[in-house]
C-alpha positions as CSV (number, residue, x, y, z in Angstrom):
1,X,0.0,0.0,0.0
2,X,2.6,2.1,0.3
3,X,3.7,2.6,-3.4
4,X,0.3,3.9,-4.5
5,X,0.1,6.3,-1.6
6,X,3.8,7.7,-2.3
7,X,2.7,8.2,-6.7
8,X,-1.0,10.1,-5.4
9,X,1.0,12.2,-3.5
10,X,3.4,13.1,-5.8
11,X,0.9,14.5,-8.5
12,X,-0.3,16.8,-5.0
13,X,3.1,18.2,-4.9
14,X,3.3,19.2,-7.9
15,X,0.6,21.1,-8.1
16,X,1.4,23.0,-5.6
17,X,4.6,23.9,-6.2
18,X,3.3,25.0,-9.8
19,X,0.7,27.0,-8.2
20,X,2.9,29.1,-5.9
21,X,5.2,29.6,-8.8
22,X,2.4,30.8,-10.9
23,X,1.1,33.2,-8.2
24,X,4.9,34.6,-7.5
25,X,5.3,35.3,-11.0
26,X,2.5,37.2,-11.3
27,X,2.8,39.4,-8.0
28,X,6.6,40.1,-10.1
29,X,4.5,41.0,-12.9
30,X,2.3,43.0,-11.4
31,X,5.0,45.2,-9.4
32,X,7.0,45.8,-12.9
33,X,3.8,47.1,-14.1
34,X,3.6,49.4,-10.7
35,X,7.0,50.6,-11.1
36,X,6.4,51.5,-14.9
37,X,3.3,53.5,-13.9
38,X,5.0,55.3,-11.1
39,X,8.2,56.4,-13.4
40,X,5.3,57.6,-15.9
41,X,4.1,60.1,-13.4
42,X,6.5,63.6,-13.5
43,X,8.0,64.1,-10.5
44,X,6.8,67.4,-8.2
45,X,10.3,69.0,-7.9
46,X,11.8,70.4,-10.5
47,X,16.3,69.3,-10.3
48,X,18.8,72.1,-10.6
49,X,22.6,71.9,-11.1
50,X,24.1,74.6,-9.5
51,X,28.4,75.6,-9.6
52,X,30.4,77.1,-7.1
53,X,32.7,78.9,-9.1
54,X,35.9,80.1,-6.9
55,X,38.7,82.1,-7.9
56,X,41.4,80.9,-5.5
57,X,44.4,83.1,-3.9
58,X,46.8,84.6,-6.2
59,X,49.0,86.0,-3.2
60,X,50.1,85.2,0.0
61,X,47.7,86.8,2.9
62,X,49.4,89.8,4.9
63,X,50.7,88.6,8.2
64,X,49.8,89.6,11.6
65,X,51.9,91.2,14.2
66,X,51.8,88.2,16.2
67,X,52.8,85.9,13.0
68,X,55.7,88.6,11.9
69,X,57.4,88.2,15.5
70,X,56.6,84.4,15.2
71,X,58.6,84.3,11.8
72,X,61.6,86.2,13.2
73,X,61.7,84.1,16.4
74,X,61.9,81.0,14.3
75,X,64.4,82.9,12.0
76,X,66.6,82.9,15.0
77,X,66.2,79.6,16.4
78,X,66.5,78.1,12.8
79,X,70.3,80.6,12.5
80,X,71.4,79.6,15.8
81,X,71.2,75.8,15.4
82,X,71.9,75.5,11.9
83,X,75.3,74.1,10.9
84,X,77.6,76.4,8.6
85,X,76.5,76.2,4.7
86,X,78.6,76.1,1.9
87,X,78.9,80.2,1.1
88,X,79.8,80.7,4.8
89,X,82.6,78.1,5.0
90,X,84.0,79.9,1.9
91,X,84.0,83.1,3.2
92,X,85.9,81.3,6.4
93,X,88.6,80.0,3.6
94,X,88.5,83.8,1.8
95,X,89.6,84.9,5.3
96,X,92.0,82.6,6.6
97,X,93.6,82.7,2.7
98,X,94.0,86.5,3.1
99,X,95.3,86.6,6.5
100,X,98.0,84.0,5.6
101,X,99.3,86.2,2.4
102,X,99.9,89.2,5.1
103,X,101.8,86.8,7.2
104,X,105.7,87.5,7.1
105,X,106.8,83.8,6.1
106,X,103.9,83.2,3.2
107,X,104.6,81.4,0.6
108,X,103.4,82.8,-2.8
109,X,104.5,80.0,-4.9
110,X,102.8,77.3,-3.2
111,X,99.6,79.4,-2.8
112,X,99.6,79.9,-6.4
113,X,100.0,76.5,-7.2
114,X,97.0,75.1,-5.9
115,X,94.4,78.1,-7.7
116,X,96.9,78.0,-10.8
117,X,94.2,76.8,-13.3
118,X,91.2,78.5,-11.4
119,X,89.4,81.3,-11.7
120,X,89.9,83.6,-8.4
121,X,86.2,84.4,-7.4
122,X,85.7,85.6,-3.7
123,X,83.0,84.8,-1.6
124,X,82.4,88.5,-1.3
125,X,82.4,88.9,-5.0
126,X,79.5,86.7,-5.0
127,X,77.5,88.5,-2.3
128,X,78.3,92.0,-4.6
129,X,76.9,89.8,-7.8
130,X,73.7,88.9,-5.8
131,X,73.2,92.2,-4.5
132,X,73.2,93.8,-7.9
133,X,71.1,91.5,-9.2
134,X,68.4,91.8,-5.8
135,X,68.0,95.5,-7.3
136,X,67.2,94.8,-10.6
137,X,64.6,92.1,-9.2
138,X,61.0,93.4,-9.2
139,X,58.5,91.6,-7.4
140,X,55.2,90.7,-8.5
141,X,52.4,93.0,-7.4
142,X,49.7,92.3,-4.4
143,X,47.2,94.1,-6.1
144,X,46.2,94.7,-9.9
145,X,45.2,98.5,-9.7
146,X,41.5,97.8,-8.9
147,X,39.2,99.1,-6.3
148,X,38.7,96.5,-3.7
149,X,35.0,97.4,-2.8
150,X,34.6,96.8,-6.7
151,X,32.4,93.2,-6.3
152,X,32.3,93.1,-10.4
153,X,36.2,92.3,-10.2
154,X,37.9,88.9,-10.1
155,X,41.1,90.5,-9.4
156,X,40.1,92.4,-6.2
157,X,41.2,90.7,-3.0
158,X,43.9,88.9,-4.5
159,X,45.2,87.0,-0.8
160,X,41.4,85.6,-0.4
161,X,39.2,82.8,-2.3
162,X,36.4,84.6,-4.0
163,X,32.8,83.2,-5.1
164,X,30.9,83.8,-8.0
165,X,26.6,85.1,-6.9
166,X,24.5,85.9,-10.1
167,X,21.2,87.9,-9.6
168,X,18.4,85.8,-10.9
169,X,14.4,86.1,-11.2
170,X,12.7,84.3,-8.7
171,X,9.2,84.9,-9.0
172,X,8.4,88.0,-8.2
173,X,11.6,89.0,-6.2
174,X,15.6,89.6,-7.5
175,X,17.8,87.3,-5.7
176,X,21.6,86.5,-5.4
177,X,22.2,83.0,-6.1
178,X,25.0,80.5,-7.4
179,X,24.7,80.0,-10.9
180,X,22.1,77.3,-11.4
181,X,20.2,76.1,-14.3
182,X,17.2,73.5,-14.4
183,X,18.5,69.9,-15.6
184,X,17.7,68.6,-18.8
185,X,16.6,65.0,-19.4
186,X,19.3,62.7,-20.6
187,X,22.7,65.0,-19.4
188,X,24.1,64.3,-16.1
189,X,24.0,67.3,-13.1
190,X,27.3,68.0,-13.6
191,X,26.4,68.6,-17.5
192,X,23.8,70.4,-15.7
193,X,26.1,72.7,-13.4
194,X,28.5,72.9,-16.7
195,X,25.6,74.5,-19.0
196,X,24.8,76.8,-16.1
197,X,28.1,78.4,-16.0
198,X,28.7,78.4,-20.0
199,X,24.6,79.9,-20.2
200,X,26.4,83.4,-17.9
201,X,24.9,86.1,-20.5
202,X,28.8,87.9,-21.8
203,X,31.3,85.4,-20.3
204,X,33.4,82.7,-21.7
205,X,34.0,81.6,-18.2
206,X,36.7,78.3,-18.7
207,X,36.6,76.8,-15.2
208,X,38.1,73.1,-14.3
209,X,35.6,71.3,-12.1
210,X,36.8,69.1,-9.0
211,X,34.9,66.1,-9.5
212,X,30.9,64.3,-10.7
213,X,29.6,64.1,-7.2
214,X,27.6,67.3,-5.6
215,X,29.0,69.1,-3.2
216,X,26.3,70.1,-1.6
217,X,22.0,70.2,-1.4
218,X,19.4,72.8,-1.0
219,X,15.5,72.7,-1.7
220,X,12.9,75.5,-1.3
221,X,9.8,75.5,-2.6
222,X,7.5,77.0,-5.0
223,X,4.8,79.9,-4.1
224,X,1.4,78.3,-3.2
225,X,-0.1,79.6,-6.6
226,X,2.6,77.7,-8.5
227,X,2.2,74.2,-6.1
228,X,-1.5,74.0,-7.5
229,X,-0.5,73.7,-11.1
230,X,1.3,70.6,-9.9
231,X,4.8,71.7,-9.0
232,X,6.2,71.9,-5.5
233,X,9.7,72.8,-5.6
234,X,13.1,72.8,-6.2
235,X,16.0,70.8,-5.1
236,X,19.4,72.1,-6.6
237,X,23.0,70.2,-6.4
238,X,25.5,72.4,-6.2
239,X,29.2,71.6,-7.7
240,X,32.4,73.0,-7.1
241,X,34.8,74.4,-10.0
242,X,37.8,76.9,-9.8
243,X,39.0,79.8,-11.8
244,X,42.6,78.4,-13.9
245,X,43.6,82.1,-13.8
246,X,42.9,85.5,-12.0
247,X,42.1,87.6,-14.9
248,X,39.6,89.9,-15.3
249,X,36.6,88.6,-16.7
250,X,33.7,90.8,-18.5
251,X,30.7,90.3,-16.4
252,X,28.4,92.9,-15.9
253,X,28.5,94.1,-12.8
254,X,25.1,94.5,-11.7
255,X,24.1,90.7,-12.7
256,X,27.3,89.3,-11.0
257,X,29.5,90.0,-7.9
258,X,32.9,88.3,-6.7
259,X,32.5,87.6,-2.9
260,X,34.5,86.1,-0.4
261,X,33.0,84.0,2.5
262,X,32.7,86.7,5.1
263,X,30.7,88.8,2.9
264,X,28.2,86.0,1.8
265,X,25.6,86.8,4.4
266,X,25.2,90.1,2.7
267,X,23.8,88.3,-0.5
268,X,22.1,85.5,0.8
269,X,18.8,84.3,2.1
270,X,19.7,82.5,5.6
271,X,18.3,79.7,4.5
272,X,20.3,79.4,1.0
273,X,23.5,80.4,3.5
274,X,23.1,77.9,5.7
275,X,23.3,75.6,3.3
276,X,26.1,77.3,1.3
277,X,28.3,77.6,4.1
278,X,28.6,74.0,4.6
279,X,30.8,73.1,1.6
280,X,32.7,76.6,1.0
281,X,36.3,76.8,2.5
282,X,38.2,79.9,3.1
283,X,41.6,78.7,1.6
């Protein structure tokens, strides 16, 4: 009896089994369908790729009082424990090679002998070689000439990182704002942040940007009489990028200002600043 009962349950099993299988394959079914229905619908916030353009320090900042006694202390410690370079110990030879020829038994022929096929150059004649040329030097210039209140200028402010705000239309209100553009089906946000700088209305701006990723995230949203017609917001990725050089650029100056970071909150909604701050860095 047992054969029979083992081949009637088999059948069973199977039917099961293909029953389960049937049902899972349709609940997979079902939630592509879902999924295909739900990537139909547009989304309520609109993307934005935004840059932050900075022009990085061209010069050295000033130091303080503190720092310039700092730098001569160190000066001082570094002179006193330092061993005797090259330049010095030849101005100890120059010395001892001229208080030997005023010596009553030197001996000129022997002296002579060992700088026969040289060229006699003192130490000191050196020193009077590098002085001449330390005159003719001319050092590069910590400022280009422009007025450093002038926000229109990339070259003002040359020992701190500047930022790039352009005044935009939102809504009814002017606002200073990163340059930001809305994104574009089938280009990347960084293609996004890219067009937004090359879209600046009379620049050619060519600026080398540090990476794909986002730097940072801000959202806001729309006025109540825009969220009816189906739109809520904004959410804009902001990307970094950096000036190659320092010149000066033709921007108008009433759509665009060069900032540094202290001088941000002057621009800037709280909110937007808050958010700003997080990623900027005061090289």
């Amino acid at each position: 009896m047992a054969a029979p009962l083992s081949r009637l349950c088999r059948p069973l099993w199977r039917i099961t089994t293909t029953g389960t299988l049937n049902k899972g394959v349709r609940n997979v079914s079902s939630s592509r369908q879902q999924n295909v229905k739900t990537a139909g619908v547009a989304s309520p916030w609109a993307l934005h790729g935004a840059v932050c353009l900075q022009r990085l320090p061209v010069v050295s900042q000033d130091r303080s009082p503190i720092e310039e006694e700092f730098m001569e202390l160190m000066h001082q410690m570094e002179l006193e424990r330092s061993l005797l370079s090259d330049h010095e110990l030849r101005l100890l030879e120059d010395a001892a090679r001229m208080s030997r020829k005023q010596e009553e038994d030197y001996d000129s022929d022997e002296e002579e002998e060992d700088y026969r096929d040289k060229e006699i150059v003192t130490a000191q004649d050196l020193e009077d070689i590098w002085e001449q040329k330390l005159k003719l030097f001319q050092p590069a210039p910590r400022s280009q000439g422009v007025d450093e209140k002038d926000m229109g200028s990339s070259e003002r402010c040359l020992a701190d990182s500047l930022i790039l705000l352009v005044k935009k239309d939102v809504g009814s209100q002017k606002l200073w704002l990163l340059p930001q553009i809305q994104w574009q089906t089938g280009e990347t946000l960084r293609q996004t942040a890219e067009r937004a700088l090359a879209s600046l209305p009379g620049a050619d701006i060519k600026a080398t940007f540090l990476g794909n990723a986002p730097c940072g995230f801000y959202k806001y949203k729309y006025p109540k009489h825009i969220q009816k017609e189906g739109s809520v917001g904004a959410k804009v990725f902001f990307f970094k990028a950096v000036l190659p050089s320092h010149k000066h650029l033709p921007l108008e100056k009433n759509l665009f200002a060069w900032v540094k970071k202290e001088e941000l909150q002057d621009f800037l909604k709280p909110e937007y600043l808050k958010q700003v701050r997080r990623f900027i860095m005061a090289l």
